[in-house]
C-alpha positions, 0 to 999 in steps of 0.5 A: 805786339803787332806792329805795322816797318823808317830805317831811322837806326841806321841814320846818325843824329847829330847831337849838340853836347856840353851845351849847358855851359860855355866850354873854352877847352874840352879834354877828348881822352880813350875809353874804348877802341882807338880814334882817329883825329883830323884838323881841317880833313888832314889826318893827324895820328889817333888816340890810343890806349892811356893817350888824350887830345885837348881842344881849346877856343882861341881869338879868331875863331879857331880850335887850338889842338894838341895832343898830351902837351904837343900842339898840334895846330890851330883849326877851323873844324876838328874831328875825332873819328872811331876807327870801328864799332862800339867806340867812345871816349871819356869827354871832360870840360877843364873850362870851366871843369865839369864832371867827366862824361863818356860817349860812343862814335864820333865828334867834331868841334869848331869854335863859336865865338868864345866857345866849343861847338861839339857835335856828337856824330852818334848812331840813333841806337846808342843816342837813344840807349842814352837818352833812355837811361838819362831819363828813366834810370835803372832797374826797371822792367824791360817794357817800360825800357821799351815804351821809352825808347818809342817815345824818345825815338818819336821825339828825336825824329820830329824835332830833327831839325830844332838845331839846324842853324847851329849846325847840328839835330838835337842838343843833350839838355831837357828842352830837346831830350836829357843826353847825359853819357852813354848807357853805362849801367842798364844793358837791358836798354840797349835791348829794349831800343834794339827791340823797337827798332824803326818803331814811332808813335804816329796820330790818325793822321799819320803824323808824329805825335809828341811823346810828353811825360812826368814823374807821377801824374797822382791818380789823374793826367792833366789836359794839355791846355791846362799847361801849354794853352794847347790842346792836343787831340790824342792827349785827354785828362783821365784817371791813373790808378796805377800810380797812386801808390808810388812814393812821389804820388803825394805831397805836402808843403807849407807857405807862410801866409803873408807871401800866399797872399801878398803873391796873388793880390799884388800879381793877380788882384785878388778881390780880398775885400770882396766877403766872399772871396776874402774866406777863399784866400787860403782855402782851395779844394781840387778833387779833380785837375783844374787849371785855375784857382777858384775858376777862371773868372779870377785868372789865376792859373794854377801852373803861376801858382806852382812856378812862384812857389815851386810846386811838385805839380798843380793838383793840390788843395789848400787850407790854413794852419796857424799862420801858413797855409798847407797844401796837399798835392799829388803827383810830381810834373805837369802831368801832360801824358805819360805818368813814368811811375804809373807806366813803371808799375804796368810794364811790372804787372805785366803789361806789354810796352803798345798796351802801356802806349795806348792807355796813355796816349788813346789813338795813336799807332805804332808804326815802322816805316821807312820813311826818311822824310820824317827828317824833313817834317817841320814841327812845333813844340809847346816848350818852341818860345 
């Protein structure tokens, strides 16, 4: 793989967790390595071995702490710190209860309102390990480990900053990138982060691209403005072969025909009276992605269609059967770049992690540089309402 060196592994990334719900009292308990803990900078002892602090909201915007069933005090900022390398502790949210989650290095918690703010103060390594086994799973080659990492190293960097205002980088949910727990079961991750380590995928410009990706894209990617009204240079419609016979690479689904209907005349106006679009109601063919049903001069996208019914993804042909109407579709998600089961079975066949890169985004580069600026790059994203 040649590669032409930012020293972003060595930088931590501040990572809003638990942002899924509104926590009112968190339970920190030891897992590995021990902790030291701190409320409004004066230390307080440390978590060790069968040992655990709970932090809760309380009225005025502070930060109840104790640790067992001692209080501790009340603070503005507490801060939970490893005392060494390799450390995390187990996270569980008793209001409102949530399954227990694990995560490396450090934390801060302050109040927000009637909520926890928890940051976690995590290295760029182990917040990618984690993102990358969240996102991809195991038992997959190590190239495609490797071609995920980039994508999501790429990612993090440029949206940076999404979450200033909140006083953290990125939060742990899909609309910045999934961040579930600490890698726990795929060790081969943590080689394939380590292994592309500084690495991003850049434009002709030199510019962060963005890194999307779907399940299965069903033997064709999409064009993005067919999704986002957005073109995006590097990112063109093409076919994918190596997906089509991966498990989510087809799809049925049958929807009464009372509600295709009464769906697309009372939200689109569908012209049903007109002869020749009457006999098109329930029939619809797509050899090809399209972005609209039966063209756009009827301005139905094809992307509403798949919200209201909740569609697998867009690319489907439809006809009728009795009363329903039976679609036929392919692949799994909006299909924009990426295919993950088409790039599974690449890096299975051989393929190296820049070549898979490449036959999915065509242009870029994969560059190493030491850069720090990147933090500093505003950027918009698609999924920026």
């Amino acid at each position: 793989m040649v590669l032409l060196s930012l020293g972003l592994n060595a930088q931590n990334v501040r990572i809003g967790i638990l942002r899924n719900t509104n926590c009112s009292r968190v339970l920190f308990s030891y897992f590995e390595g021990s902790y030291l803990i701190y409320g409004d900078g004066s230390p307080f002892g440390a978590i060790l071995p069968t040992e655990s602090v709970s932090v809760q909201v309380i009225p005025g915007g502070k930060v109840k702490l104790n640790k067992g069933v001692v209080l501790i005090g009340e603070f503005n900022k507490v801060e939970l710190k490893a005392t060494g390398s390799n450390h995390a502790l187990r996270i569980k949210s008793l209001s409102p209860s949530l399954k227990e989650r694990k995560h490396d290095d450090d934390f801060s918690i302050v109040a927000s309102g009637n909520k926890l703010t928890i940051i976690n103060h995590v290295s760029m390594t182990d917040y990618l390990a984690g993102v990358v086994e969240s996102e991809g799973g195991g038992g997959r080659a190590e190239e495609y480990y490797k071609v995920q990492a980039i994508m999501s190293r790429t990612y993090a960097v440029k949206y940076s900053t999404r979450h200033r205002k909140e006083g953290f980088d990125l939060c742990d949910q899909v609309h910045c990138q999934a961040y579930h727990n600490r890698l726990t079961y795929t060790p081969e991750i943590y080689k394939a982060v380590e292994e592309t380590t500084n690495l991003v995928m850049e434009d002709e410009n030199k510019k962060l691209v963005d890194g999307f990706f779907h399940a299965n894209c069903g033997g064709q990617t999409s064009e993005p403005q067919f999704v986002w009204n957005e073109a995006i240079p590097y990112l063109k419609s093409f076919r994918d072969t190596f997906c089509i016979h991966t498990r989510q690479a087809t799809w049925e689904k049958r929807i009464p025909k009372k509600d295709w209907r009464a769906y697309l005349v009372a939200q689109f106006a569908y012209p049903e009276n007109d002869s020749l679009y009457k006999e098109k109601l329930y029939w619809f063919a797509q050899p090809e992605r399209l972005a609209f049903f039966h063209g756009p001069e009827l301005g139905i996208p094809l992307r509403d269609i798949r919200t209201k019914f909740n569609l697998r993804s867009t690319f489907f042909s439809c006809f009728p059967e009795g009363d329903e109407v039976v679609l036929k579709g392919r692949g799994f998600g909006h299909g924009v770049g990426l295919c993950q089961e088409g790039a599974m079975r690449m890096a299975k066949a051989g393929f190296a992690a820049e070549q898979i890169l490449k036959f999915y985004f065509p242009g870029v580069v994969i560059r190493e540089r030491n850069d720090n600026s990147y933090y500093e790059q505003p950027e918009k994203s698609p999924f920026d309402f």
